[in-house]
N, C-alpha and C positions, 0 to 999 in steps of 0.2 A: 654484441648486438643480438636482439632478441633473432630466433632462426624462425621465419613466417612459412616454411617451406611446409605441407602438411606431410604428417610421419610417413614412412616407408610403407606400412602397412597398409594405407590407406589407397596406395597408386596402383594404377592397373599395369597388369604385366605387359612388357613390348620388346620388339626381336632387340634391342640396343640392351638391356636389362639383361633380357636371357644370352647373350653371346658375354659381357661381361661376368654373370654366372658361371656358365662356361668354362672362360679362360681363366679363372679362379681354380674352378675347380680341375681342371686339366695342367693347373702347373704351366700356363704359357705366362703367365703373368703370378708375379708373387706380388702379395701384399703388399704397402696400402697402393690402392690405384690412382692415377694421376690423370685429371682431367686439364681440361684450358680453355676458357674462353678468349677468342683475341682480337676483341673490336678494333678497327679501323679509327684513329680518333679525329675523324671529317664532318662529323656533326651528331647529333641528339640521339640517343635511342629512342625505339618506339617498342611497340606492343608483339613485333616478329622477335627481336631480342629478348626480349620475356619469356618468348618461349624456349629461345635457345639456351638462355641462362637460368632456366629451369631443366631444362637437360644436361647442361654439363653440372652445375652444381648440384644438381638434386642428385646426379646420379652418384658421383661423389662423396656425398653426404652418407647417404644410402649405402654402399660397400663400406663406409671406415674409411673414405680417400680423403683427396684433395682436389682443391679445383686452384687452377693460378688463373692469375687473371693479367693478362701479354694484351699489351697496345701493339698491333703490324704498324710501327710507324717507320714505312720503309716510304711514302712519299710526303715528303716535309714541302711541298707545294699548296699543300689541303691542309694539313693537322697545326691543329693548336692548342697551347694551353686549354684555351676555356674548354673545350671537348672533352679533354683530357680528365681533369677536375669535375665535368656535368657526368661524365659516365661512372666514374667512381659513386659522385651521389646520388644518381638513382637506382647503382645497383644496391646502395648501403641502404636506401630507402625502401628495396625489394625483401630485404633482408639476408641480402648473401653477405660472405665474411669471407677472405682473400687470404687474412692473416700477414705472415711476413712476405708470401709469396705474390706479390706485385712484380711482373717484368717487362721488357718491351725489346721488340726485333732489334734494336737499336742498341741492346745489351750485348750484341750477338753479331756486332758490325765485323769488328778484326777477325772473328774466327771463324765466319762466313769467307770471308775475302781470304784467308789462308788455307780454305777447302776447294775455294774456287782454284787458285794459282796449283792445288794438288790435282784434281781435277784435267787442267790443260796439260800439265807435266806428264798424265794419262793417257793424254790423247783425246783427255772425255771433253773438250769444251776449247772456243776456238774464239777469235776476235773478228765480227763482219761490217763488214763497212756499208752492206746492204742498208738500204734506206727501211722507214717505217712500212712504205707503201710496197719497197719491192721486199722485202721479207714476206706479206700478206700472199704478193702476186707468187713468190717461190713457193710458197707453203703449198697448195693447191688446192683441189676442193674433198667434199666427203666420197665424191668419187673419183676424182682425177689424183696422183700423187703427186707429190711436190717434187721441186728440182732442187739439185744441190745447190749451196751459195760458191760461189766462184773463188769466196775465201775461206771455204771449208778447210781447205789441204793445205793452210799453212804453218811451217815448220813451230814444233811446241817454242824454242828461241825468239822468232818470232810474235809469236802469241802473247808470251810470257811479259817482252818485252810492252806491246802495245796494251796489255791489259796494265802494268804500271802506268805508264802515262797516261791513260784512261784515266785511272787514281790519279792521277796529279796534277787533273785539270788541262792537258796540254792539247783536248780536242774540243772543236764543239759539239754541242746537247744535238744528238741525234744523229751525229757523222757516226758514230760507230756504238757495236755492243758485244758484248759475250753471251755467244749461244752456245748448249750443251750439243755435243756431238751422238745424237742417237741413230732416227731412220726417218729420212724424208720418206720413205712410202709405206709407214707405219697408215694403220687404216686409220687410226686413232690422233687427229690431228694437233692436237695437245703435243702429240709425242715426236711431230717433228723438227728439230731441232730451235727448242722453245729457249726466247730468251732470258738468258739469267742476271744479266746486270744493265742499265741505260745510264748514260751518261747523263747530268742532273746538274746545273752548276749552283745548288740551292742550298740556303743554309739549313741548318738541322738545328729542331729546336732544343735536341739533349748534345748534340756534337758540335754544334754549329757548323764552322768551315772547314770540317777534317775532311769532308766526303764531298767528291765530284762523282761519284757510282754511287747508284742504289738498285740493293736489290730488288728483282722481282717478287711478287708473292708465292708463287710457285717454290722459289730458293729459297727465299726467307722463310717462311711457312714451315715445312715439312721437317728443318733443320733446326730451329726454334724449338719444334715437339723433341726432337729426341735430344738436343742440349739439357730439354730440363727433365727430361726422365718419363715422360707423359704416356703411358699408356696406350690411353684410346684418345684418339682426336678425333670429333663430333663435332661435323658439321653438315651444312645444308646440301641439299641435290644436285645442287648447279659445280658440285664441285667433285662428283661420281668420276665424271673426265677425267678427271686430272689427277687421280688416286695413282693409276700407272707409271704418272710420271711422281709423285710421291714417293711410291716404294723404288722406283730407277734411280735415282737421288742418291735415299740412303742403300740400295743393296752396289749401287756404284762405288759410294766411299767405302763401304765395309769391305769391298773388291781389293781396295788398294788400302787397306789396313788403318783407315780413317775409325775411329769411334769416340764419344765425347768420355769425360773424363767421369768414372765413378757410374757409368752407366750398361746395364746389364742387358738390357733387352728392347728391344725396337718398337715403336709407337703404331698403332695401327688404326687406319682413317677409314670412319664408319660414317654413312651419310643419312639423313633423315631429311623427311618433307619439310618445306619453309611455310611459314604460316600465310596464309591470303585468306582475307578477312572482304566483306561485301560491305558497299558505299565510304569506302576508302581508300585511300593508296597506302604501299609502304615505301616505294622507293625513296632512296635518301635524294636525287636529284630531282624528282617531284616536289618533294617537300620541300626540298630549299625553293622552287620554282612559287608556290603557290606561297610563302614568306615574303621571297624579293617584289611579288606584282601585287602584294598588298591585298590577297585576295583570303589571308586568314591577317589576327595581330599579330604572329610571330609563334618562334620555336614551341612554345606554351601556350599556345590558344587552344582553349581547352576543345576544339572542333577536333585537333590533330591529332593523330594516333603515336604522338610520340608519350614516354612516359611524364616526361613534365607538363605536357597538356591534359595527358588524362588524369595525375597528379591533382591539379589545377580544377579539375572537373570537378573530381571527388573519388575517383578511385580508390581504395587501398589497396594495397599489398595483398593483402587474404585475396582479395576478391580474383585478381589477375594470375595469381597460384592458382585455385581454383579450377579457371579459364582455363591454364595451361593443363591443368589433372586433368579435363573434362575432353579435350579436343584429342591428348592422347599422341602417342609419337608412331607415325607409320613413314613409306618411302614412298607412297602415290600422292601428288600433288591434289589436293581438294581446296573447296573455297568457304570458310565457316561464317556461320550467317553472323553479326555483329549483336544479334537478339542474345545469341549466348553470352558473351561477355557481358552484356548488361543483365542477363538473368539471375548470371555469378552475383554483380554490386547488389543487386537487390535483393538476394539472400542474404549478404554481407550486412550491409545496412541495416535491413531488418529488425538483424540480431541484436546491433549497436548504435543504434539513430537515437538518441533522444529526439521526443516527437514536439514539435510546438505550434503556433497556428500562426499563422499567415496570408495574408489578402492580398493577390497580384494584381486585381484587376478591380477596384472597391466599389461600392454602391453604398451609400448612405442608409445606416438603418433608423430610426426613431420610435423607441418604446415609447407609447404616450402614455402608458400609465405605470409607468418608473419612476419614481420621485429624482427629478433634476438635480437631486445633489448629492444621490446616495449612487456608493461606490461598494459591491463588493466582490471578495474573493474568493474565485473559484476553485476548488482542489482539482489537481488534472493530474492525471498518470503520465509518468515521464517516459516508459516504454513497456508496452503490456505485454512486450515478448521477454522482458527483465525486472522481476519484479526489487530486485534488488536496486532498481535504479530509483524508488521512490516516488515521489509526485510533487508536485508544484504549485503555486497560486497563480493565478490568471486573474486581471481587475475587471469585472462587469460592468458595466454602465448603460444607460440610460440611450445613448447614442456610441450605435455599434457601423461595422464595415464589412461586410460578406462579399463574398465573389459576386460579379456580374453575372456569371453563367450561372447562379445559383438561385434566379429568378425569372422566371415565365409570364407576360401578361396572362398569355393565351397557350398554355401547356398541353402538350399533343399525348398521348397515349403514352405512358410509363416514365414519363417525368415525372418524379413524384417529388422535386425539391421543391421552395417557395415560392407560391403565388396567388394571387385576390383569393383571400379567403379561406386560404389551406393553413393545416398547423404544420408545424415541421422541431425536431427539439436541436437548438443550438447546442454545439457541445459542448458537455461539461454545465450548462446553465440552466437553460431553463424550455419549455414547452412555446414557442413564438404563432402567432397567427400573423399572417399581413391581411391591412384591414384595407391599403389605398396607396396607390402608387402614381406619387408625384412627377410630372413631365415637366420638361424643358420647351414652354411655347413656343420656341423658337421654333427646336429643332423634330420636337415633339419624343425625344430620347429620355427614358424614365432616369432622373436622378436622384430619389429619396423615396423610399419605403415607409409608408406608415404603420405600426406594428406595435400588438400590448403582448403582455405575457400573462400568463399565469404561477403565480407566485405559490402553487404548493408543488409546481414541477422542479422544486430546485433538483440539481446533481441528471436531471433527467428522464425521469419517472413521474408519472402521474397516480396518485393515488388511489382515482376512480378504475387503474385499471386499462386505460383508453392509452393506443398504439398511434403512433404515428410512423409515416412509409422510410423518412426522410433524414437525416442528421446532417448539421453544416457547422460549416466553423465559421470564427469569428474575430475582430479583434475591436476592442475598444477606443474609440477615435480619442479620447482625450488622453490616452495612454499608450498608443501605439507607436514607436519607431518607424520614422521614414527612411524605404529602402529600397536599392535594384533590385528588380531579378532578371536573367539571362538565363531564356530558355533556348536551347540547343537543340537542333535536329542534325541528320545526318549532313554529311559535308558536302556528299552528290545525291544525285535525286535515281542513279541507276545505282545498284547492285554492282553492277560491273560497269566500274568510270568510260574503261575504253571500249563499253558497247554505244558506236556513235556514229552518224551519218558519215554516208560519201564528203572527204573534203572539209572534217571534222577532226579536232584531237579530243583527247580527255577533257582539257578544259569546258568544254562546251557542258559537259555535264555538272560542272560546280552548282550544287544549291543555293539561289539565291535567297533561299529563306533560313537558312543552317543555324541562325541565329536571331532570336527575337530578343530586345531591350523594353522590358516592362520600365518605367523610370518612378512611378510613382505607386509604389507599393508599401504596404504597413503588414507592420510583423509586431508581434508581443513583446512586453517591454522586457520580461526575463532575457533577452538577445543582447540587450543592450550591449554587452562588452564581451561579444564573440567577436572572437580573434581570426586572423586566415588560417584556412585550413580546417575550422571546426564542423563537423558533419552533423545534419540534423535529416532530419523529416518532418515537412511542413506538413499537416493532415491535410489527409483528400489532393494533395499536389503533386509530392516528389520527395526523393530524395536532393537534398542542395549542401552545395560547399560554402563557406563563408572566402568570398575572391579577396587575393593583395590587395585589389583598388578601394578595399572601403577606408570611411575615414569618420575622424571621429563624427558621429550624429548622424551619420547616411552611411548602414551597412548595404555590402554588394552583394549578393547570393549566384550563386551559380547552380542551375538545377544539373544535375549529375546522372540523373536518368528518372524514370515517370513510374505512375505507380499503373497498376492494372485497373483501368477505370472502363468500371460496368456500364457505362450510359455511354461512352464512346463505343463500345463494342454494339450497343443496342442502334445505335446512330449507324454504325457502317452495313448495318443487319438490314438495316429498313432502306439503308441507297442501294442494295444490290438489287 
């Protein structure tokens, strides 16, 4: 699979880069280096994961390593196939490559469980019958120390014993656990005496019924990196805590002569800032929240910040690399404005949009001195940022469809597009004057344009020389495709969701407009057998995806993000 990652050379330096430098160069690490990404598989990736699978792979790539790619499927109550299979294909669709090294915590069960049983036989780890609530209550707080548990000091015989039938189902889900034996009045409360196994009586979807314990992420985790040899393990801030108890883990086993097989040197956990992005969420229990109450269509609504929403949008690949090159890896938490990622698509786009014309909102137009039966074809540039991309025909006719917005009875200062009596050149055609604009008695709402042309401005240009302010598009009504369009805004109407009244949650802030349903729109008949997924640029509108839902004879378009329009900026100039 192609690699969409941009070169090495082109990413800006950052302390995770320069510390792998480093230990290259220092000899703490010999070649090649071994990264790992290790999703949780409970549901969809989004746009925070792009960034993370842009640092562990990239960086990988980048040295001559390797990145694996480890499912933590250590609670089989949440994870599922379908997860499973969706993350594999959007990371395949980011364009990362895993190779043979696919694993999962779950690989790693029996030899987890036979460091654990080394462990108590240590002294390092103990069986408590402490409840969920009084383990919280023993623990104590960031300034109080915690208390020992009452069945800290029991005999390793003992322990040894109860942690078997643990395994073997002989207790119920949350009578008991194994907790690592460190220091209740460690300042660091991670560190004291954290649990490593819970009792679970669930099946597993790679084990099924072998496992009534599962580990914690904390044991699964750190012990996973050094099984497979990894290097550096690179992850988010929220997990700085619990580095102490990471390296207490493996310098614990290596204490009592534990080390995995074939492996020379110790993994070391380096943390970076997690992405927060404005007028979005990323939590995954948000996400699933705002699916189950029907308040997006689902994992892929293209409103979501997951990858198969923005997928769904029109995203690419380049464009979220990009995103990720742009925002840059540091350890101080910031919030990046969502205008950036969309700045990336519309560079991306740009470059690769075949452009075509498009009517969201149509107005009738009527050359009256078109002859009613002549038809012709217009040559149009397919992308003037690619000239290699060639050009196209476009059918003209006599009776055309322009945008609503793209006439004025009564035009206020620097509107310069079509109105009583103004020329303006359709593109690609011809020089248009409107001579008379036809109303709806009823409602008195203009529905028909009366309009001649001048037939020496073919392509554009007028011979005499004479400028016009104005250019519009168009599409020919006896030849145009009927089609959606779905214009999207953002999801919330604040920046920050949970900026919100007394007595308020985030919901409150959901956009009731995040989503407009044009239904009756016309597009140019070249679309005709664009497939999902095909990217275009409508002129003067946006960039738009071609959605799954169209069918044949009524394509769906999905606008993927807007273009820089000069008269909205003029419009917001004149309301201030």
């Amino acid at each position: 699979m192609a690699d969409t990652n941009p070169p090495a050379e082109s990413r800006p330096a950052d302390f995770i880069r320069q510390m792998v430098a480093d230990d290259l160069a220092s000899g703490r690490v010999k070649p090649p280096i071994v990264t790992r990404w290790p999703p949780e598989p409970n549901g969809y990736l989004h746009i925070g994961h792009a960034k993370a699978c842009n640092i562990d792979f990239g960086i990988a790539r980048e040295f001559g390593g390797r990145c694996h790619l480890r499912y933590d499927d250590t609670n089989p109550e949440k994870e599922e196939q379908e997860y499973i299979d969706a993350i594999k294909e959007d990371l395949r669709w980011l364009g990362f490559d895993w190779g043979e090294h696919e694993y999962y915590a779950s690989d790693y069960f029996d030899t987890l469980y036979e460091w654990a049983v080394a462990l108590i036989k240590a002294g390092k780890a103990y069986v408590c019958d402490l409840t969920t609530d009084q383990i919280r209550e023993y623990r104590g707080t960031l300034t109080q120390p915690g208390t020992n548990s009452p069945f800290r000091d029991r005999s390793v015989e003992e322990n040894l014993d109860l942690f078997a039938r643990m395994k073997a189902g002989e207790f119920a889900e949350g009578s008991r656990t194994l907790r690592a034996k460190i220091n209740m009045a460690d300042p660091n409360v991670t560190m004291r005496d954290p649990v490593m196994y819970r009792i679970l009586h669930a099946p597993h979807p790679r084990t099924g019924t072998k496992w009534h314990i599962y580990a914690m992420y904390d044991w699964a985790h750190g012990q996973s990196d050094w099984i497979e040899g990894v290097t550096h393990s690179l992850c988010s801030m929220e997990y700085e805590i619990h580095r102490p108890l990471y390296d207490w883990f493996i310098d614990t086993l290596m204490s009592i002569g534990i080390r995995p097989k074939g492996v020379d040197h110790r993994p070391r956990q380096t943390e970076f800032a997690r992405l927060n992005m404005t007028y979005t969420v990323m939590s995954k229990r948000r996400l699933l929240e705002l699916v189950r109450t029907g308040a997006v269509r689902g994992w892929d609504d293209p409103r979501m910040p997951t990858l198969r929403g923005m997928r769904r949008r029109g995203y690419t690949p380049e464009a979220i690399h990009e995103f990720c090159r742009r925002i840059g890896v540091a350890k101080a938490d910031s919030t990046v404005d969502v205008a950036l990622l969309e700045d990336c698509l519309r560079e991306d786009l740009n470059k690769r949009a075949p452009r075509y014309m498009g009517v969201l909102n149509p107005l009738r137009v009527v050359i009256e001195n078109y002859p009613e039966s002549q038809v012709e074809e217009m040559e149009a540039v397919n992308n003037p940022e690619d000239p290699s991309a060639g050009t196209r025909t476009v059918p003209f006719s006599r009776v055309l469809y322009i945008e609503r917005e793209d006439f004025m009875e009564d035009p206020p200062k620097k509107f310069y597009r079509l109105a009583p009596g103004r020329e303006v050149r359709f593109r690609w055609a011809y020089f248009i004057t409107c001579k008379e604009a036809v109303k709806d008695p009823a409602t008195g709402e203009v529905v028909e344009l009366r309009c001649t042309y001048d037939p020496a401005t073919r392509g554009g240009d007028a011979p005499d020389g004479r400028k016009v302010k104005a250019t519009i598009h168009w599409v020919s009504a006896a030849h145009a495709i009927p089609a959606e369009a779905r214009l999207y805004d953002h999801l919330f109407v604040k920046e920050d969701p949970d900026e919100v009244a007394q007595g308020q949650d985030w919901t409150a802030n959901l956009n009731p407009k995040s989503l407009e349903v044009r239904p009756h729109c016309f597009a140019e008949p070249a679309l005709k057998d664009a497939r999902p997924g095909f990217l275009l640029q409508f002129e003067r509108l946006g960039y738009f995806c071609v959605d799954p839902d169209s069918a044949a004879g009524r394509l769906v378009f999905n606008r993927a993000v807007t273009l820089r329009d000069e008269w909205a900026r003029v419009q917001k100039r004149l309301q201030k």
